[in-house]
TIKE-844426 format. One record per residue: x, y, z of N, C-alpha, C, O in turn. Coordinates in steps of 0.05 Angstrom, whole numbers, plus 5000, padded with zeros to 4 digits. Atoms other than C-alpha are relative to their C-alpha. Layout:
BEGIN
XYZXYZXYZXYZ;...
END
This chain:
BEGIN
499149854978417147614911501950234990504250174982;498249775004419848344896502049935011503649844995;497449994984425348274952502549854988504949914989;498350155017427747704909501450054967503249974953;499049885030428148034846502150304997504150354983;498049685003431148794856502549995009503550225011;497550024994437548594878500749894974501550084961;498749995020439748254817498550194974500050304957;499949715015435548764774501850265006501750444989;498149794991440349274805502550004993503650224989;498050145006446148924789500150114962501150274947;499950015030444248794721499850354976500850424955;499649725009442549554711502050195003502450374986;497050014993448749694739502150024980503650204975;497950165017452649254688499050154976500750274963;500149765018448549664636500950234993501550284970;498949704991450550304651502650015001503650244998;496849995001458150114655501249944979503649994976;499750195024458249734591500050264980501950304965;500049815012455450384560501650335002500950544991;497849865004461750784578499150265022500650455026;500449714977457351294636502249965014503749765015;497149934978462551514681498449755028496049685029;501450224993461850944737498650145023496450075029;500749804984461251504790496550054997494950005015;501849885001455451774764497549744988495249834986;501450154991452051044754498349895012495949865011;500650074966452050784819497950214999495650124999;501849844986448651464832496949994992495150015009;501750085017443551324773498849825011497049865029;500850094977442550734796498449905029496549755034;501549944976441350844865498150224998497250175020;502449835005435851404851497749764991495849665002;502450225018432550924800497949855019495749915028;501050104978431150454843499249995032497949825045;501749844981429950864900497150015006495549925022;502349855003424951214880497449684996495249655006;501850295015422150454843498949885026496649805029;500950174978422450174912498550095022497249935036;502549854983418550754955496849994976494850074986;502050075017413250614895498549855011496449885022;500850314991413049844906499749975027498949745033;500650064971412649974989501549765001500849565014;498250164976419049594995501750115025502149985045;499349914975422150045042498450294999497350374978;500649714996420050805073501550234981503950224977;497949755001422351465043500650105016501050335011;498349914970425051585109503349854992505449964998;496950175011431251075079501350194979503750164974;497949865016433251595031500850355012502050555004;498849694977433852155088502349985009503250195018;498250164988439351775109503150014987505349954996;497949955016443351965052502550175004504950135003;498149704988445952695074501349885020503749895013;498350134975448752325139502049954987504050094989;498350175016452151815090502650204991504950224999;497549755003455552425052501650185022503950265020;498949884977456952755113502649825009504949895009;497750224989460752135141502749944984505149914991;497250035029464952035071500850245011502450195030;498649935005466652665073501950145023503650315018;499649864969468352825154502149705001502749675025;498350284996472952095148502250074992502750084968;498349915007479752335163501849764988503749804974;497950215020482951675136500150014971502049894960;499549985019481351865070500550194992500450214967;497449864996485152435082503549934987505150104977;498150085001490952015071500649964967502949984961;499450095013490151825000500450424980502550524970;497449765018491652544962502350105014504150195000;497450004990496852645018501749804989503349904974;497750195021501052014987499050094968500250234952;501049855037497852194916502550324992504350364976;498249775004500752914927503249944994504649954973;497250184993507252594954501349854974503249914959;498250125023508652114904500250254969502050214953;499249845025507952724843502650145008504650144993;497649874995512953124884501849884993503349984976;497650124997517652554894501449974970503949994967;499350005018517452464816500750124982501350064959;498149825024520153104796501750055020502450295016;499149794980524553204867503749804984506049874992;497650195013530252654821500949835026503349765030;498750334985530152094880500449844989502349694994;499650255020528751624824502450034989503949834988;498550015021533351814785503749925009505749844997;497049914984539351924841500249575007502049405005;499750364983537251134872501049794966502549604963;500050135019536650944802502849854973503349654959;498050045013542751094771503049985012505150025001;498050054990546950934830499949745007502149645010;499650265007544750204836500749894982502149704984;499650065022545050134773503249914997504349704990;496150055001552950224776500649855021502749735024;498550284979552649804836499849794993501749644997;500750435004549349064811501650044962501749854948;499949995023552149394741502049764996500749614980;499850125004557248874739499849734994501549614981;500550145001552848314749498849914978497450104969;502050105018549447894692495850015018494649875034;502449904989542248264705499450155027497550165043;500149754980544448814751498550134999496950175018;503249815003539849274718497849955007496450115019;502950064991534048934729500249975023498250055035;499649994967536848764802499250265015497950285036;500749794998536449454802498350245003498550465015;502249965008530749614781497349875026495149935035;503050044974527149244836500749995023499349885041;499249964971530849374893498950344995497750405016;499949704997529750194876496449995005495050065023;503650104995521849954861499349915023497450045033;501050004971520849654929501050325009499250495007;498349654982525250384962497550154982496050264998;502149695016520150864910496649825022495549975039;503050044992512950404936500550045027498550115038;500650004971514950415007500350325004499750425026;500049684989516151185004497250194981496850424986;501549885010510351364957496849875002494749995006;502050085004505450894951497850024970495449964968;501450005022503751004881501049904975503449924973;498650195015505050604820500150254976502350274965;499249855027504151164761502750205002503950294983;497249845005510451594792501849815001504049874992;496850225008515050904795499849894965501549844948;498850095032512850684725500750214985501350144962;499349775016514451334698501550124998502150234977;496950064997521051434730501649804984503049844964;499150155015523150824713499949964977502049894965;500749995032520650804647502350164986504150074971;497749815012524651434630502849995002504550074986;497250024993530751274668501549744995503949734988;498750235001531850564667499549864970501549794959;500249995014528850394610501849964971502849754960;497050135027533750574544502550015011504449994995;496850185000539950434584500149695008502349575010;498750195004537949764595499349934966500549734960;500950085030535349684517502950134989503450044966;498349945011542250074505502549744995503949674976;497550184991546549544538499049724996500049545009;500550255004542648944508497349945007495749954989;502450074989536648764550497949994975497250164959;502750025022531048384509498450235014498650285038;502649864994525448844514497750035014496650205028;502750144975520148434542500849995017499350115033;499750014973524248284601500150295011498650375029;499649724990526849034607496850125013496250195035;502049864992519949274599498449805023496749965032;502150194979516048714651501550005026500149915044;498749944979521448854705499050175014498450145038;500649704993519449584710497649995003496550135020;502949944993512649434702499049825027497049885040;500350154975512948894760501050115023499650145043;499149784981517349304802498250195006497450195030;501949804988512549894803496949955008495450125016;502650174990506249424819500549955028498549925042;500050024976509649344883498650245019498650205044;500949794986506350014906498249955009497650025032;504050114989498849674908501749845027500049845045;499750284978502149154962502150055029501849985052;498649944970508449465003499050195012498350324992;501049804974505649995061502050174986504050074977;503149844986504050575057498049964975496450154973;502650065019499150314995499150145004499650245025;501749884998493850724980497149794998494949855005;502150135004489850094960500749835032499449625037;500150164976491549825027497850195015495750105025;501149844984489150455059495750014986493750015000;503550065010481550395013499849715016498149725034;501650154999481149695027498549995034496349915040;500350054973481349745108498250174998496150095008;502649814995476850365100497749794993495849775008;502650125013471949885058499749825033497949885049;500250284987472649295108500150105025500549895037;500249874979472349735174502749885016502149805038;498350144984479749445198501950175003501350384991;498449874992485449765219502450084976503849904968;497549885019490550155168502349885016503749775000;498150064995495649945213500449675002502549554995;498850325015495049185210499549874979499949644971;499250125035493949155146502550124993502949994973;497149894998500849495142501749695002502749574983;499050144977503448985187500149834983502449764977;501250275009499948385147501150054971500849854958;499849935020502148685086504249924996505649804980;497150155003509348545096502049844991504349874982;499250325007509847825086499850024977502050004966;500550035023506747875020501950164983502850104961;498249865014510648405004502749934994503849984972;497049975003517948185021498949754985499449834962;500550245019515047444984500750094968502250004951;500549905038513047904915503450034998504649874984;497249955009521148234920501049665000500949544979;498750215005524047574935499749844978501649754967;500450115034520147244869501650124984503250004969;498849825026522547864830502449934993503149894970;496550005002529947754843500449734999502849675000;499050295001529746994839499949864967501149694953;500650045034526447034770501750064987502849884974;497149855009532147564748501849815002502949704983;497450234986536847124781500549724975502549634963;500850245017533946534740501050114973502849984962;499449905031534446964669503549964998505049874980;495749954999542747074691500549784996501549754973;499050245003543946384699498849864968500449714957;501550195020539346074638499250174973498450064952;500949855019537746644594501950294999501150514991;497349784996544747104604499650214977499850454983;499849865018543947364531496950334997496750544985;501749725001537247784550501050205025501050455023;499149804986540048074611503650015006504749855021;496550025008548048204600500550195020498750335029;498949834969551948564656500950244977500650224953;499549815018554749274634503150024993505049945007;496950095004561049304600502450295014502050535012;498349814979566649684644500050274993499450435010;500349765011566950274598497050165010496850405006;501549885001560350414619499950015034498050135046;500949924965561350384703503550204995505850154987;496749864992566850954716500149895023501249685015;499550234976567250584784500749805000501149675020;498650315005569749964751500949905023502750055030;497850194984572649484808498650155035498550025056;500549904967570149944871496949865007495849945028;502950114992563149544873499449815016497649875032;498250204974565148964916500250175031499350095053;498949884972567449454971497350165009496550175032;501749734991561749994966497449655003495749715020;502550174993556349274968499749895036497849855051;499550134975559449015031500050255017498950245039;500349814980559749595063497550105006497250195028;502249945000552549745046498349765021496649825038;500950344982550549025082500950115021499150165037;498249974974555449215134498050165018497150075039;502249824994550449785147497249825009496349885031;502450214983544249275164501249875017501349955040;498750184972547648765202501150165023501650025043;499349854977549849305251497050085007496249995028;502749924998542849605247498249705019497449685042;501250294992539748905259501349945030499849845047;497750174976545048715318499350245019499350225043;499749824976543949395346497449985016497550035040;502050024993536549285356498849825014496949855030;499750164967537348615392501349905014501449675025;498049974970542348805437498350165022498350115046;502049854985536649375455497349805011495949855031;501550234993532348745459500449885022498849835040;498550244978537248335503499850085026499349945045;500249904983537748895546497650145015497750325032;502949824993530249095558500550215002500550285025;499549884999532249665536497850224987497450204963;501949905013526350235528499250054973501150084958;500249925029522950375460501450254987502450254965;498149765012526251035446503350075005504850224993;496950095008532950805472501049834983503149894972;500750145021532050225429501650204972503850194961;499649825037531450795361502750145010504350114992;498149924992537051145399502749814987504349864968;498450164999541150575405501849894965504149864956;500150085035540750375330501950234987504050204974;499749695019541951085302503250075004504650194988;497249984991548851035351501349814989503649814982;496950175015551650495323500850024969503049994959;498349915024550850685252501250135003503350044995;499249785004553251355263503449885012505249844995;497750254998559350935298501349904979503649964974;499650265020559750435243501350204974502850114957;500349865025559851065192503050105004504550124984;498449865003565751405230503049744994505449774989;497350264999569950675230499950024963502250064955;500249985024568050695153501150274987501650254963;499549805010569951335137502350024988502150194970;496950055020576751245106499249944973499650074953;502050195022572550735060499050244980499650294957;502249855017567451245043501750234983500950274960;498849775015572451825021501349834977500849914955;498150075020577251354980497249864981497749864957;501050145026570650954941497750244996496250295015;502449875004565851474909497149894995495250054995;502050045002560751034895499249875026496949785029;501850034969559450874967499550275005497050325004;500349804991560151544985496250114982494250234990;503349875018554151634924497749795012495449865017;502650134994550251044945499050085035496650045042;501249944980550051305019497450294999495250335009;501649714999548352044997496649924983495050104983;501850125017542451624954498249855017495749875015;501950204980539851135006498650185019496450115028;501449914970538551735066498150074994496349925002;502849885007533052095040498049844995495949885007;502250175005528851575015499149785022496949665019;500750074973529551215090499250125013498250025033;501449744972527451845128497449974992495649925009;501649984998522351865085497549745000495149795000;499950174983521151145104498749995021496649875025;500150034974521151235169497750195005496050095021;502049735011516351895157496749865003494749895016;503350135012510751455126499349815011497049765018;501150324992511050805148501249885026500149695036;499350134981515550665208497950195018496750025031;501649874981511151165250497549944999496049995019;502050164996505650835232499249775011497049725020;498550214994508350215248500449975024499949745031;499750004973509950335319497850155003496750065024;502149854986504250815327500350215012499250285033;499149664991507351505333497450164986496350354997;502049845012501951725279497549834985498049604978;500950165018495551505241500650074968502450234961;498950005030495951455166499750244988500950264967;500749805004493752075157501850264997502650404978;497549894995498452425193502549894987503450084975;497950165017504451995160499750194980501550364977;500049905037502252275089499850255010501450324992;499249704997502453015113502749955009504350084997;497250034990508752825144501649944973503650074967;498150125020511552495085499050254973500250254952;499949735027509053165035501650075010503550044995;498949864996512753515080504049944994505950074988;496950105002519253125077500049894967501949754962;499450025020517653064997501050274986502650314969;498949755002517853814998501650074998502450204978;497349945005523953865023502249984988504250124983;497650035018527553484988499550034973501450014958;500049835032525053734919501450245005503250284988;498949765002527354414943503349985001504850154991;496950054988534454094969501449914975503849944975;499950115026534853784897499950284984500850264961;500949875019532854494868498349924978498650024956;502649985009526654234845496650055001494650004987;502449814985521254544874499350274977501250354965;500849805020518055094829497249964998496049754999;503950005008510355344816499249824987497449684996;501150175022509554954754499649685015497749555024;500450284970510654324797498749925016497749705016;502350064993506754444844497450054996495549945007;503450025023500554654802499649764981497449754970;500150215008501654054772499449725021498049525018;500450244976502353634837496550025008494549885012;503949844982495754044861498149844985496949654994;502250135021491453854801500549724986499249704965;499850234996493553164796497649845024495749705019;501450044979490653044862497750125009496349975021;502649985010484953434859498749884986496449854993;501450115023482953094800498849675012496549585012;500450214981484452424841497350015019495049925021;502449984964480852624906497449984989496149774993;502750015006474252824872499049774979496649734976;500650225011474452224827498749755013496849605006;500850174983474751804887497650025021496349835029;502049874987470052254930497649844982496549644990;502050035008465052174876498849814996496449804993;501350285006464851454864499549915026497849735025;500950124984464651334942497450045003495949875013;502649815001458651844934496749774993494849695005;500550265022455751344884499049805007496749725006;500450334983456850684918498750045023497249855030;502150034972453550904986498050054993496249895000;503150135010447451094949498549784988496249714989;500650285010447850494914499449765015497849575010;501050174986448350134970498950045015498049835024;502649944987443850415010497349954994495749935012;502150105007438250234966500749764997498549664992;499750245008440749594955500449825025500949575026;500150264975440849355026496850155013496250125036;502549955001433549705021498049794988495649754995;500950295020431449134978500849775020499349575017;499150304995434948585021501949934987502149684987;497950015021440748654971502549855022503949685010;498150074985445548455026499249735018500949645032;500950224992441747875052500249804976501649604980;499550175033441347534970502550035005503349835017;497150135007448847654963501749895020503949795014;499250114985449947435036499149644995500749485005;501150204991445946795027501449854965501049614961;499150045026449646754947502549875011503449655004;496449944997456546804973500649705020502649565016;500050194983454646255034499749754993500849545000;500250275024452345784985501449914984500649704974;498550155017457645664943501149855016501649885040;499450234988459945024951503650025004505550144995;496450014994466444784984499950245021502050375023;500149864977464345255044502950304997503150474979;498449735000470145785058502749964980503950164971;498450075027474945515009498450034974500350084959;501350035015470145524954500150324988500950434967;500449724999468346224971502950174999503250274976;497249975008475546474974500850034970501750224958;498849975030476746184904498450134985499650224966;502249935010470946434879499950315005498950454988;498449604995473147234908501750024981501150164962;497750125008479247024881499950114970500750334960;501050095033477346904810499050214991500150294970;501849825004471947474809501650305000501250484983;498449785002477048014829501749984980502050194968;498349965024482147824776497950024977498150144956;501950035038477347754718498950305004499050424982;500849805011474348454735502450194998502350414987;496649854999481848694744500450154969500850394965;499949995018482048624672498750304994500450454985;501949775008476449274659499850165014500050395005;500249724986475549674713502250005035503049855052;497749904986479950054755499849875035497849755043;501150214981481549774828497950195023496450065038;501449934986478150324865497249944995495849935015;502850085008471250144825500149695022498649635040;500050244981473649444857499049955027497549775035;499949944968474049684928496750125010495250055028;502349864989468350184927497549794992495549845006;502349965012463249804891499949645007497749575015;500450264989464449004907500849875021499649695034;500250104975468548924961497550035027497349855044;501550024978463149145010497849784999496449715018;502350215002458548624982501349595006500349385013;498350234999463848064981501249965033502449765041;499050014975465348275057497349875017497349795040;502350094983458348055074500849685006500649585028;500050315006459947305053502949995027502549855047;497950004980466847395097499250045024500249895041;501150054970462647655161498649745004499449605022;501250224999458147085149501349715007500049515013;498350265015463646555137502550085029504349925033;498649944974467346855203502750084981504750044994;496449945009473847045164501050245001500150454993;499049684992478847525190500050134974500250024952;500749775016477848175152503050104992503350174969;497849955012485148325146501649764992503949774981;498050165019487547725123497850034970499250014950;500649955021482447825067499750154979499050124955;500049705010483148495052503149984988503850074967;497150015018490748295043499849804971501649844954;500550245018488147644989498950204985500050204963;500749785019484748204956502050164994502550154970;498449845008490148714957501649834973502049924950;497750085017494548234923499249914977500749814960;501750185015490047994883500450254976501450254953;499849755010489448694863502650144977502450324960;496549955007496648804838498849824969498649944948;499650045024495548434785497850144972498250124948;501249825021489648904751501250214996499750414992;499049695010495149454737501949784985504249854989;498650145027498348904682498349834987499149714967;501350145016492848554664499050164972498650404976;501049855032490448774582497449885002497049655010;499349775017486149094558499850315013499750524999;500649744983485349644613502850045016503550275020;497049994982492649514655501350265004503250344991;499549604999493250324681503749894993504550024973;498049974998500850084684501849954980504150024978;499150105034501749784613499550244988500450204965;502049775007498350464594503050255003503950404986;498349695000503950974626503249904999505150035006;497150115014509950554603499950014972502050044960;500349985027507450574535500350404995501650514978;498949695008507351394540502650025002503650104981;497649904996514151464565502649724985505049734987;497550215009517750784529500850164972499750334958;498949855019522250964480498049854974496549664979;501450215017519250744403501049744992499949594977;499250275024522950164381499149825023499949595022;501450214986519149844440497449944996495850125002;502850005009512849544417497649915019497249745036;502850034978506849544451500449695003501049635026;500250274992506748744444502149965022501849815041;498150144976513148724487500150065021501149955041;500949894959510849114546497849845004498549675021;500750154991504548744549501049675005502049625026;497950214999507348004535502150005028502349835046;497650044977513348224583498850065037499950035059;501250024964508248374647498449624995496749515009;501850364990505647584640501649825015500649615024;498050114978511847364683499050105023498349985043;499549894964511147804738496249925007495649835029;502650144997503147624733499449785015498349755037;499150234980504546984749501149995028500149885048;498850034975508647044799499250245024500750315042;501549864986503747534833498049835012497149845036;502350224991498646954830501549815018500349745038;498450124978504046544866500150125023499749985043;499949814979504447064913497649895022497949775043;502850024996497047004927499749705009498849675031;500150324994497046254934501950025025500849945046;498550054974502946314987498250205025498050165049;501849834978498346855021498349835014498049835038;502550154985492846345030501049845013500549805037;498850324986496345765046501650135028500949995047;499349934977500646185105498750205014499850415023;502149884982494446445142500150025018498950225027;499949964975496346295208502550175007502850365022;498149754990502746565208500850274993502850375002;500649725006501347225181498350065016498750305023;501649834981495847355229502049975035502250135054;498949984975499847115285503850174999505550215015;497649754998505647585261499450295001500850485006;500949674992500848165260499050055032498450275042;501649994980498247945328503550035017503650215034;498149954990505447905353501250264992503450295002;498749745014507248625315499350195020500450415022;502249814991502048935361501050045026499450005045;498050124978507448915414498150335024498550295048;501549854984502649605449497950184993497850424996;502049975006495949545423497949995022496749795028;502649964983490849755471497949715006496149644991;502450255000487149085501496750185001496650425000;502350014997479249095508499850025030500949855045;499950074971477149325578497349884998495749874979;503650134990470848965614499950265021498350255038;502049884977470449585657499150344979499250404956;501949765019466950265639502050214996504150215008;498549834997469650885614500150305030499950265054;500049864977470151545654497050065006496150075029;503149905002462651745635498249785006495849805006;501850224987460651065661499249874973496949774975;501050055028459850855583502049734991504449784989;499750285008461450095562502550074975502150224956;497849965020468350065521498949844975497649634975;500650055032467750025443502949644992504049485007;498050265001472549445406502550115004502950365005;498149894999479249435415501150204986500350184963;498549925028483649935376502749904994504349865012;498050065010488749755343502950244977502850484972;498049775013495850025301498750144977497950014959;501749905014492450665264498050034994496950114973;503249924979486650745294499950175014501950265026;501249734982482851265328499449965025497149875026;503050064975480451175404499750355007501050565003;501849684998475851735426501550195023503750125033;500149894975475952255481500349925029498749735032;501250074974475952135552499749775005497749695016;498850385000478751385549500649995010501550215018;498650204987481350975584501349794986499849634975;499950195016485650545551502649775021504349865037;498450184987489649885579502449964981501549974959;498750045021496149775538502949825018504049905038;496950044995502549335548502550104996502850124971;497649814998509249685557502049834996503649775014;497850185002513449185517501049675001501149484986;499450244983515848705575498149965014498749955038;501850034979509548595605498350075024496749975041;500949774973508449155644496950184995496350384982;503049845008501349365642499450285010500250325032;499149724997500550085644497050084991495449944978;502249835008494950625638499750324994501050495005;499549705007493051295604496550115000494649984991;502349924999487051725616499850294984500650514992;499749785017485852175559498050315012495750325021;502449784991483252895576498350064987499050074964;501249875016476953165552500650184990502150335003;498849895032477853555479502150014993503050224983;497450055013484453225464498850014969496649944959;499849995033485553365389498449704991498649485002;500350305024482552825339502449924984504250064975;497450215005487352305317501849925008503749814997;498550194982490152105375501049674993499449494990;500750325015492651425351501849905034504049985041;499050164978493550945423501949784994503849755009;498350155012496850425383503150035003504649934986;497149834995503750755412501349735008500549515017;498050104997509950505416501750105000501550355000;497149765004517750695412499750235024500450165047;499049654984517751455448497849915003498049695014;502049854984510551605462498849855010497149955025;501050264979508650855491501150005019499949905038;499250084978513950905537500550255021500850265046;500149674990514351695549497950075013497950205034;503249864994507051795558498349765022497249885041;500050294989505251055591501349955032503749995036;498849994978506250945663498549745017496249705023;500650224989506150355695497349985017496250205017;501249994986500850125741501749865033500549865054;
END
């Protein structure tokens, strides 16, 4: 039976072609021709199936969500010459500097603040690398730890929002950018909390690799105590202010109001504080910018002021600025940012190019029925299959990059997941994380790769790789707590979704049967109707006009859920 054979001949020609170093882009495309053409021969399907193609490209390239990934791409080059790293970097530094393994405390508190505002791991290892780097090898720090900190710290980019591999995988898996955001959370604050417990662990049991800094080296000696508490002081008001806005059913944009008043409050009761300690005064002027731009990328996505799209033009714009506010802004810069991301975009363009011809002939064959009926069969039912994703994505972690990952197996690995009923964003997050660990795995690890350009020499290649096999670990821990807390990550994204558009049963305006729900970061069309909760329970309705702009995202909340939203 042909049908039974050209699916794993495809494969296997595939695995040829990658082995022999072709670009993988232009494989796939190989490839898919080859066997094209092989299979309108053999009268397994029509040449009417490869008309189908131009559409295909059309669709890649008319898909404003992937839009989003040279907007954060751009973004994160800016941010790494605009000196945020450098300003967050070397003002925590003097804050945990007293502690036994401040630095590295350091180091991964600024690494979560750089992935949640960039989303990209080669401008945090390359900051850090340069900056943190030989002052902690100055002030003692073994090596391996120094260097496996920095390289675990900037791995947090694949996993905290706004990811760019979050944003591929939902494209792959047809699910929502915004609750994989959402879902992405848990895992995320889990990875920091490992980071700093491990650190934590070296202070107490292994003091001599990470040594606190000796006073001569904080001119702030003794003011660190005052400027920490006061920094705390700053959430716990934040936190208290938001459910008092709670207590009081108090609207979503009085709510952000509400918040914004009591720091600004809280700042002028502090203000004595802030003038007499300079290093609060430096860690405030250090913390604002990299929360706006925060709030820029990922809280507006988050409530559903914008889709992801919009976010990452939002967040160039506010990387812009503050390169220029920094006086670093200049041509060279951004002809550098430009062709970075160019280089990116059509890299990624070309291999999606690639994989949809690829798989277009390959679910021409029945290619998607064999690896559906492969994937269903392994034993141990949806556990089985799980470990067996599981397993398959780290081992190719090792060789090829994760977008080859995304473009070229998750869509075949999502068949076995429709089949097997399993939500799509909790799997897409077991993959993400999974993911994280092919930017430290050897002998391909992109992140072992651009720490070795910028480490100083007396650090040897063995101790940067070697020193990412901690945080490895405790990535795969990660991953294990992901699976094992399945219910309450979906039912914290399902509670996040506090004015996500339900599913109507009645028609739209054109008399036309409603599509699936949408959800946070999502598109709904034209001339909707959409049902949405307002919070407290108040069910409410909006009727979009015909040729509202594209990228309306309904997913609202905060201001334009309760601004725009009117009861019924």
């Amino acid at each position: 039976d042909l049908y039974a054979v050209m699916p794993p001949l495809m494969f296997a020609a595939l695995v040829v072609f990658l082995l022999s170093g072709y670009p993988v882009a232009f494989s796939l495309g190989a490839v898919g021709l080859v066997f094209g053409f092989l299979g309108i021969a053999l009268d397994l399907f029509p040449p009417a199936l490869l008309k189908a193609m131009p559409d295909r490209i059309f669709g890649i390239m008319s898909n404003q969500l992937l839009l989003a990934i040279p907007f954060f791409t751009f973004m994160g080059i800016i941010l790494e010459k605009s000196g945020l790293a450098e300003d967050l970097l070397d003002t925590m530094g003097r804050l945990f500097g007293p502690l036994r393994g401040g630095l590295a405390l350091s180091v991964v508190f600024v690494g979560a603040i750089l992935a949640a505002t960039t989303g990209v791991v080669a401008a945090s290892v390359m900051a850090m690398g340069l900056i943190s780097l030989p002052v902690m090898l100055k002030y003692g720090y073994n090596p391996r730890v120094a260097s496996g900190v920095i390289l675990g710290s900037a791995t947090l980019a694949q996993i905290i929002p706004p990811s760019v591999v979050l944003i591929v995988l939902a494209d792959q898996l047809g699910v929502s950018v915004g609750d994989m955001y959402v879902a992405a959370l848990v895992p995320s604050a889990l990875t920091v909390g490992l980071y700093f417990l491990y650190v934590i662990y070296l202070a107490l049991f292994r003091p001599q690799w990470v040594p606190a800094l000796p006073p001569e080296a904080r001119p702030e000696a003794g003011k660190e105590p005052e400027a920490a508490f006061a920094l705390l002081s700053y959430l716990l008001v934040a936190v208290g202010s938001w459910k008092l806005g709670e207590f009081l059913h108090l609207p979503g944009w009085l709510e952000g109001l509400e918040v914004l008043l009591g720091l600004a409050l809280w700042t002028l009761l502090l203000l004595p504080r802030i003038r007499r300690n300079p290093l609060l005064r430096r860690a405030l002027l250090s913390m604002v910018p990299p929360l706006v731009l925060i709030f820029l990328v990922l809280g507006t996505v988050l409530i559903g002021l914008a889709t992801p799209t919009e976010a990452g033009a939002m967040g160039v714009v506010g990387a812009l600025l503050l390169a220029a506010l920094n006086r670093r802004l200049s041509f060279p810069v951004l002809y550098q940012a430009m062709e970075g991301t160019a280089k990116l975009t059509a890299f990624v363009i070309f291999i999606l190019i690639g994989s949809t011809l690829f798989s277009l002939v390959f679910r021409g064959v029945d290619g998607d029925l064999w690896v559906e009926g492969f994937l269903t069969g392994l034993p141990g039912g949806e556990v089985g299959f799980i470990v067996f994703v599981m397993v398959l994505v780290f081992l190719l972690g090792f060789f090829i990059d994760f977008f080859e990952i995304a473009f070229i197996v998750l869509p075949l690995l999502a068949l076995g997941a429709d089949a097997l009923n399993i939500d799509k964003v909790w799997f897409g997050l077991l993959v993400g994380v999974n993911l994280q660990t092919s930017f430290l795995t050897p002998p391909f690890g992109f992140a072992l790769f651009y720490l070795r350009n910028v480490a100083p020499k007396e650090v040897k290649t063995l101790d940067i790789y070697l020193g990412g096999l901690p945080f490895i670990g405790l990535q795969l821990v990660v991953l294990v707590l992901t699976y094992l807390l399945r219910e309450p990550i979906m039912e914290f994204v399902r509670n996040f979704r506090f004015y996500a558009p339900r599913r109507s049963t009645s028609k739209g305006p054109q008399g036309k049967p409603w599509g699936p729900r949408p959800s946070p970061g999502s598109d709904f069309g034209e001339g909707e109707l959409a049902v949405a909760q307002l919070g407290h329970g108040e069910p409410a309705v909006l009727l979009l006009p015909e040729g509202l702009p594209g990228g309306v995202d309904l997913a609202v909340g905060g201001v334009l859920g309760r601004l725009f939203f009117k009861p019924l």
